[in-house]
C-alpha angles and dihedrals in degrees: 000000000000106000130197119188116189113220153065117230151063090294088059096040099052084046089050090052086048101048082041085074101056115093093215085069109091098164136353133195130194126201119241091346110176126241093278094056096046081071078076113027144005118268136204125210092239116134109241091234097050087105094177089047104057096043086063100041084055097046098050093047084046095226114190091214142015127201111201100192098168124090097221106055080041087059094040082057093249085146086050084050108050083044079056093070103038089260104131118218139184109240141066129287123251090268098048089038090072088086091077093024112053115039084188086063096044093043089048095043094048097059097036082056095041082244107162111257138144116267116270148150120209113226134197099193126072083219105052089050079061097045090045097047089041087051087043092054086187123118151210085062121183113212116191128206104231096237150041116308103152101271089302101091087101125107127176109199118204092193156353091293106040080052092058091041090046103053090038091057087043106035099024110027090040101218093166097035124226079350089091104045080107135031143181127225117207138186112246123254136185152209146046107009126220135193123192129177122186139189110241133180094187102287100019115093109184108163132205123221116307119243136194109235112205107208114173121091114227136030119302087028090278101139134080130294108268129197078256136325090200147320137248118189144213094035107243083202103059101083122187082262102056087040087059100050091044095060097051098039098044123354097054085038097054095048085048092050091049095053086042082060097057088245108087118191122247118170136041114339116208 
């Protein structure tokens, strides 16, 4: 099999190293790779969200499989519009992407289906997000940009005016762009951390080894969140008993909310 991965980082490289096994793979391409990864394949300078580019791209070097591995081409329908042209991808499509896309559709989608999340309320008005966290009086308080921003859209405010300062650099400033037309505004929870990603076809959840993600930046845990400081895996904290409850409670209903939805997820679910 041809093979095109899109992307540009560690996640497609170590993809890349683990398709590379398989016998099936004769020959695998990334775009636009980096110098590391062209050890292992070849790469093409193609931004990852040039949707229309790399269709075509893959159409014209007739791959038999793309990989998209990064959110944002995933959100743009990179994965609708290789299916478009008879080119088949792992990934979900732009519906089914919104789970990672939009924190407003995951939030919203998690209390309509009794999937456990922390309270919330989404917000489009730099104002109302005031009036609602002076009404809350609890702090800290973690305000989340709606979209994509690269793992970085979360703010923990430890008070009123970290909160002001907050939604102006998020809603007014625009830091993380149109990610942060709309926000969402959470009560703060603590404790041990897991991550868990799982390989799903629509109705089928099988899960890799948890981690432990460590997101904020500085000692003590006083910096900003990070799209990741480090990983520990597997979770020592994730015991057979908490796997298990997890995945009742919010793995088998998530891919039955999403197909609920009319958007199942098929892919890899965060």
């Amino acid at each position: 099999m041809k093979i095109l991965v899109v992307g540009g980082g560690g996640r497609e490289h170590a993809i890349i190293r683990a398709l590379k096994k398989s016998p099936r793979c004769s020959e695998i391409w990334c775009a636009p790779g980096n110098g590391g990864i062209s050890y292992d394949a070849h790469c093409k300078a193609i931004p990852a969200t040039d949707v229309d580019a790399m269709v075509k791209f893959a159409k014209e070097e007739a791959f038999d499989y793309v990989v998209v591995a990064q959110d944002d081409p995933l959100a743009l329908g990179m994965v609708d519009a290789l299916a478009a042209v008879g080119i088949p991808a792992f990934g979900p499509d732009k519906a089914a992407a919104r789970i990672e896309a939009s924190k407003v559709f995951s939030k919203d989608l998690m209390k309509k289906y009794g999937i456990p999340t922390a309270k919330y309320e989404t917000f489009d008005d730099p104002e109302k997000v005031m009036d609602y966290i002076k009404a809350q009086g609890k702090y800290p308080v973690v305000i989340k940009a709606d979209g994509l921003a690269l793992g970085k859209g979360v703010l923990i405010c430890q008070n009123e005016q970290e909160a002001a300062d907050g939604v102006k650099e998020i809603m007014l400033d625009k830091k993380f762009g149109a990610s942060g037309n709309h926000v969402v505004v959470e009560e703060f929870l603590t404790g041990p951390e897991v991550s868990v990603l799982s390989f799903c076809d629509g109705k089928t959840v099988k899960p890799m080894v948890s981690s432990m993600d460590h997101k904020r930046a500085l000692d003590h845990d006083e910096g900003l969140n990070t799209g990741g400081m480090g990983t520990v895996a597997p979770n020592p904290y994730y015991t057979p008993a908490v796997a298990e409850r997890c995945m009742q409670e919010i793995f088998l209903p998530t891919v039955a909310a999403m197909q609920a939805e009319g958007c199942p997820f098929k892919g890899c679910l965060y």
